[in-house]
ZATI-206672 format. One record per residue: residue number from 1; residue in one letter; chain; x, y, z of N, C-alpha, C, O, CB in turn. Coordinates in steps of 0.02 Angstrom, whole numbers, plus 50000, padded with zeros to 5 digits. Glycine has a CB too. Layout:
   pos   code   unit    n.c1    n.c2    n.c3   ca.c1   ca.c2   ca.c3    c.c1    c.c2    c.c3    o.c1    o.c2    o.c3   cb.c1   cb.c2   cb.c3
   NUM      a      A       X       Y       Z       X       Y       Z       X       Y       Z       X       Y       Z       X       Y       Z
...
//
This chain:
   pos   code   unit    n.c1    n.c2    n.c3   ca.c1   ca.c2   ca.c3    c.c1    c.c2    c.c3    o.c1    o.c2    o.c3   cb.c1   cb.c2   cb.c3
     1      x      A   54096   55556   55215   54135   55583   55161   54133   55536   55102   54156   55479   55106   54208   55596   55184
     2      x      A   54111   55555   55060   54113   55511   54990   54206   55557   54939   54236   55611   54940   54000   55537   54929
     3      x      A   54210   55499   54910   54267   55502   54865   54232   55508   54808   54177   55481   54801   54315   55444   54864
     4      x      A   54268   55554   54753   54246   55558   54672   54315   55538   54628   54308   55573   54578   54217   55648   54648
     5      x      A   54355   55514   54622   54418   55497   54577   54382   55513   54462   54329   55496   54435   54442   55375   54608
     6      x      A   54443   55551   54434   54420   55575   54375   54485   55551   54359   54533   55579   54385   54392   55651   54360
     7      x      A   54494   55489   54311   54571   55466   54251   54554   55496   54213   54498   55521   54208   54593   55391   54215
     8      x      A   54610   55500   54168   54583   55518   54113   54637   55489   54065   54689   55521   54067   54568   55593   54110
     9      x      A   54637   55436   54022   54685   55369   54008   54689   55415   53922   54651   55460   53906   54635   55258   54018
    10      x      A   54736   55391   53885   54741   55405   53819   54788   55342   53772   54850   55340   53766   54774   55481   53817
    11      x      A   54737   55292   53741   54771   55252   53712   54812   55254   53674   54815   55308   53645   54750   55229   53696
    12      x      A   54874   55192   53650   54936   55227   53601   54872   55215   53533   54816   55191   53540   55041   55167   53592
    13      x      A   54897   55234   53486   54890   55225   53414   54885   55153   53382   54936   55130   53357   54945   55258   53385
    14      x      A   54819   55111   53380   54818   55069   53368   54793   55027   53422   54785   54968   53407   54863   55063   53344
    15      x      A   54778   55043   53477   54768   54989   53554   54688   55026   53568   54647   55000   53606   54848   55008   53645
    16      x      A   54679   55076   53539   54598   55096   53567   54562   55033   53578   54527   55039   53629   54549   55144   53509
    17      x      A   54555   54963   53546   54503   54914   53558   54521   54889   53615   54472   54871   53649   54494   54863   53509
    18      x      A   54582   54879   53643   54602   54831   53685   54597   54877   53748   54595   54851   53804   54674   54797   53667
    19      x      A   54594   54958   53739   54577   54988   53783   54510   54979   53813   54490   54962   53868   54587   55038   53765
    20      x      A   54485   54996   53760   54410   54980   53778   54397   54898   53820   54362   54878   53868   54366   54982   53697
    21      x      A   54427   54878   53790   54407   54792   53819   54416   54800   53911   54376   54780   53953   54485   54714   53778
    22      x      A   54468   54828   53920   54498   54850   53992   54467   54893   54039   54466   54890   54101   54557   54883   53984
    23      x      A   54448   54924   54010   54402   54987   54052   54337   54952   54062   54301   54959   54111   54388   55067   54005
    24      x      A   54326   54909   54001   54232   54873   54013   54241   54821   54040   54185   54803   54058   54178   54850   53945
    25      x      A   54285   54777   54057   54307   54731   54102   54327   54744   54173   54330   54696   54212   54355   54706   54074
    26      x      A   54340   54802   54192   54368   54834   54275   54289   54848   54295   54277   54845   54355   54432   54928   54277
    27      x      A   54238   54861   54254   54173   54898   54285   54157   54824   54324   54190   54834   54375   54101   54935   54218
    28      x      A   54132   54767   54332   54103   54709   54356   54152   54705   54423   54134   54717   54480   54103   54642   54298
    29      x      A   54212   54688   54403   54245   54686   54517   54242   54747   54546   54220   54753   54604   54347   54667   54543
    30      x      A   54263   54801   54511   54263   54852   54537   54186   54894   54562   54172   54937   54604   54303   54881   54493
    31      x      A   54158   54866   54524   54073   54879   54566   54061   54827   54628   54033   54845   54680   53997   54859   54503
    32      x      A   54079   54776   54621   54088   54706   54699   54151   54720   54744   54169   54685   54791   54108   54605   54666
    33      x      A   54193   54795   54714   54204   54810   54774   54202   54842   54852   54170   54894   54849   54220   54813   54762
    34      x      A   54219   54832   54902   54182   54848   54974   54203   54920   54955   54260   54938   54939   54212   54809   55060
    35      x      A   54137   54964   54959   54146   55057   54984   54113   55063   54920   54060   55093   54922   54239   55108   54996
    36      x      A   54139   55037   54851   54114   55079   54772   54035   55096   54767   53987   55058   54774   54129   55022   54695
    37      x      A   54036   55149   54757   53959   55200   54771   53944   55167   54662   53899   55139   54631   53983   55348   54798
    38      x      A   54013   55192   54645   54002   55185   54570   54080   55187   54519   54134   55217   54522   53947   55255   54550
    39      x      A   54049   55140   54475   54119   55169   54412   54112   55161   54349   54102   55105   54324   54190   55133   54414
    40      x      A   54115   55199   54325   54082   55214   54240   54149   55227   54204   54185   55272   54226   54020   55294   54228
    41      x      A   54169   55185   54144   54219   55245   54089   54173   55260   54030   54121   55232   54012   54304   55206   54050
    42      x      A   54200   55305   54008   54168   55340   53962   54230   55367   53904   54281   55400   53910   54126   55401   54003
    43      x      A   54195   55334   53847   54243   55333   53788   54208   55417   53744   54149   55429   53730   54230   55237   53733
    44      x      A   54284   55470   53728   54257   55524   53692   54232   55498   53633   54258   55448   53608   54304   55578   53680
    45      x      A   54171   55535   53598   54134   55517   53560   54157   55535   53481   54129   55503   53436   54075   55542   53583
    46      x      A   54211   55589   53461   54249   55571   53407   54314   55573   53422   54351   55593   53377   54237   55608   53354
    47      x      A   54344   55555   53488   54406   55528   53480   54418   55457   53523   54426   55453   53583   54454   55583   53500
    48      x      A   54418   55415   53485   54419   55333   53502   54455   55320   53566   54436   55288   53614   54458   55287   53441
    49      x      A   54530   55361   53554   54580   55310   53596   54573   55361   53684   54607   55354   53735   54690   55310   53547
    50      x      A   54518   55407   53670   54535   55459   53744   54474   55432   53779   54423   55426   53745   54532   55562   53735
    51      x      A   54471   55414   53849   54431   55404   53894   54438   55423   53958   54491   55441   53984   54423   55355   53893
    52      x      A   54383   55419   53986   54378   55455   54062   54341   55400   54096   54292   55369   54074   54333   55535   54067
    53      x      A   54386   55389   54179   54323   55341   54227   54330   55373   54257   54383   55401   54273   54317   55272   54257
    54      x      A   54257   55380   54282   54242   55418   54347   54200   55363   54412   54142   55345   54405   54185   55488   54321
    55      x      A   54240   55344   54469   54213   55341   54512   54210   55354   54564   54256   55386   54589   54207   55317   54511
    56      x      A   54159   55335   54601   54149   55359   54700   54160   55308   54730   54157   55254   54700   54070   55385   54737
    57      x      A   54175   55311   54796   54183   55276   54858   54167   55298   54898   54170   55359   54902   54227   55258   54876
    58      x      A   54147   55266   54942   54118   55281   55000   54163   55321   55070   54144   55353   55118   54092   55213   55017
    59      x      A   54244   55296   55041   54292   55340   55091   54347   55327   55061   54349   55280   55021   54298   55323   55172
    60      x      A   54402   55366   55074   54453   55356   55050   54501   55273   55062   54538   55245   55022   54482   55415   55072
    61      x      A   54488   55260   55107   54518   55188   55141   54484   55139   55064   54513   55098   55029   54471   55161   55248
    62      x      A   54423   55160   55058   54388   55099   55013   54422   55115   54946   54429   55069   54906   54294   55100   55005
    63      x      A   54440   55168   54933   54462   55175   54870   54541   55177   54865   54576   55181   54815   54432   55234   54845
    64      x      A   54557   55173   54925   54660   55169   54910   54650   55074   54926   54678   55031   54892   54741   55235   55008
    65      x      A   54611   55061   54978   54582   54966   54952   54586   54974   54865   54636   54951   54837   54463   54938   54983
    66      x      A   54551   54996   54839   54523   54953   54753   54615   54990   54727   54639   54972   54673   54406   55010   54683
    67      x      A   54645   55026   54761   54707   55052   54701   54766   54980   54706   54820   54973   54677   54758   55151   54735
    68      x      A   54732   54936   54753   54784   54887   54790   54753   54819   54751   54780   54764   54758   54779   54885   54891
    69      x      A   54694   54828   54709   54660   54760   54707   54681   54717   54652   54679   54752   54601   54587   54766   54704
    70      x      A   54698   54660   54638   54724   54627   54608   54688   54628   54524   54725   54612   54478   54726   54569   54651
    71      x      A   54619   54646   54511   54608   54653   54448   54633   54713   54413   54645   54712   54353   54547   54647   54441
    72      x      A   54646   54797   54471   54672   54843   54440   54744   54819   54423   54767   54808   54367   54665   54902   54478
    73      x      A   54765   54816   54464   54852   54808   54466   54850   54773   54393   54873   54803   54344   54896   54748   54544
    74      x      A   54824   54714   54386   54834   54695   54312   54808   54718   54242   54814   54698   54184   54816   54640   54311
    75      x      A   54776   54772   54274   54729   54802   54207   54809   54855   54198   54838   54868   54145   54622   54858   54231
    76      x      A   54827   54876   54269   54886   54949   54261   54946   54899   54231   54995   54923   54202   54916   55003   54358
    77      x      A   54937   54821   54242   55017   54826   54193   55007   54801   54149   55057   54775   54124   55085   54796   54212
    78      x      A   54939   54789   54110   54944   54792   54037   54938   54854   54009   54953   54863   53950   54900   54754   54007
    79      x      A   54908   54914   54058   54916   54991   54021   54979   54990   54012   54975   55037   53973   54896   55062   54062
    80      x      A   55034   54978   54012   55098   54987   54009   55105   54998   53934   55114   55053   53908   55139   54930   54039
    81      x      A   55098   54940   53902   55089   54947   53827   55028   54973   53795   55031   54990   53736   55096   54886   53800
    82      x      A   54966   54979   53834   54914   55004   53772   54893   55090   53783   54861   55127   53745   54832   54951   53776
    83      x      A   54921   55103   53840   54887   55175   53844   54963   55239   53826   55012   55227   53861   54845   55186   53945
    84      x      A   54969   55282   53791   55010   55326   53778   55062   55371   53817   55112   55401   53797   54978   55352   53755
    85      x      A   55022   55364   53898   55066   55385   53954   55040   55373   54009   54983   55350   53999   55083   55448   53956
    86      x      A   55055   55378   54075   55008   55363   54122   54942   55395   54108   54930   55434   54062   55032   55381   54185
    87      x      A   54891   55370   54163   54822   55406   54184   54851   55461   54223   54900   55463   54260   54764   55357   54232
    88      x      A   54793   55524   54196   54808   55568   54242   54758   55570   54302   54715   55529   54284   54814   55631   54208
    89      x      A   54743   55588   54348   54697   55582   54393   54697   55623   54445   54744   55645   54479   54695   55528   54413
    90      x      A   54624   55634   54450   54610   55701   54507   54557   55651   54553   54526   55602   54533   54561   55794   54465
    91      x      A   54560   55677   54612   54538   55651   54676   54486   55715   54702   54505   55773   54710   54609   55635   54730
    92      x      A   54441   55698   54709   54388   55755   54755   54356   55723   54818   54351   55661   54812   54315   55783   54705
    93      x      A   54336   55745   54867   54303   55719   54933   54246   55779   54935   54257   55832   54905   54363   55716   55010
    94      x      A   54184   55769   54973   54142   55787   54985   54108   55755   55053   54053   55775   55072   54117   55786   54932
//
């Protein structure tokens, strides 16, 4: 069973850079982590502050592992201040 996870983050007004800095900084551990097939964000192309990551795992265990891992947890409590409301997020298995 592979995992597909889809955020979909929306920066406040003014934090789009620091967003960006965050999302391109989680891709390097979060690819060295055990199970990650893959993880890409992807910034909309005329709206700055809206982005989407999409990644896989290899099972769900590996990916509720990376929701526990010490570089997310700190990326999620500086979203506190830069993103507009939580991530929304959908989960698929195959």
């Amino acid at each position: 069973m592979t995992l597909t996870a889809v955020s979909t983050l929306q920066a406040r007004a003014g934090k789009e850079d620091l967003v960006r800095e965050q999302a391109l900084a989680l891709i390097e551990p979060t690819l060295a982590e055990p199970g990650c097939v893959s993880y890409q964000p992807y910034q909309h192309p005329t709206r700055p502050g809206e982005w989407v990551v999409v990644e896989s795992w290899e099972s769900r265990a590996a990916f509720e592992a990376h929701l526990t891992s010490p570089h997310l947890l700190a990326a999620f409590e500086a979203g506190v201040d830069l993103l507009a409301g939580p991530p929304v997020e959908r989960v698929f298995e195959s």
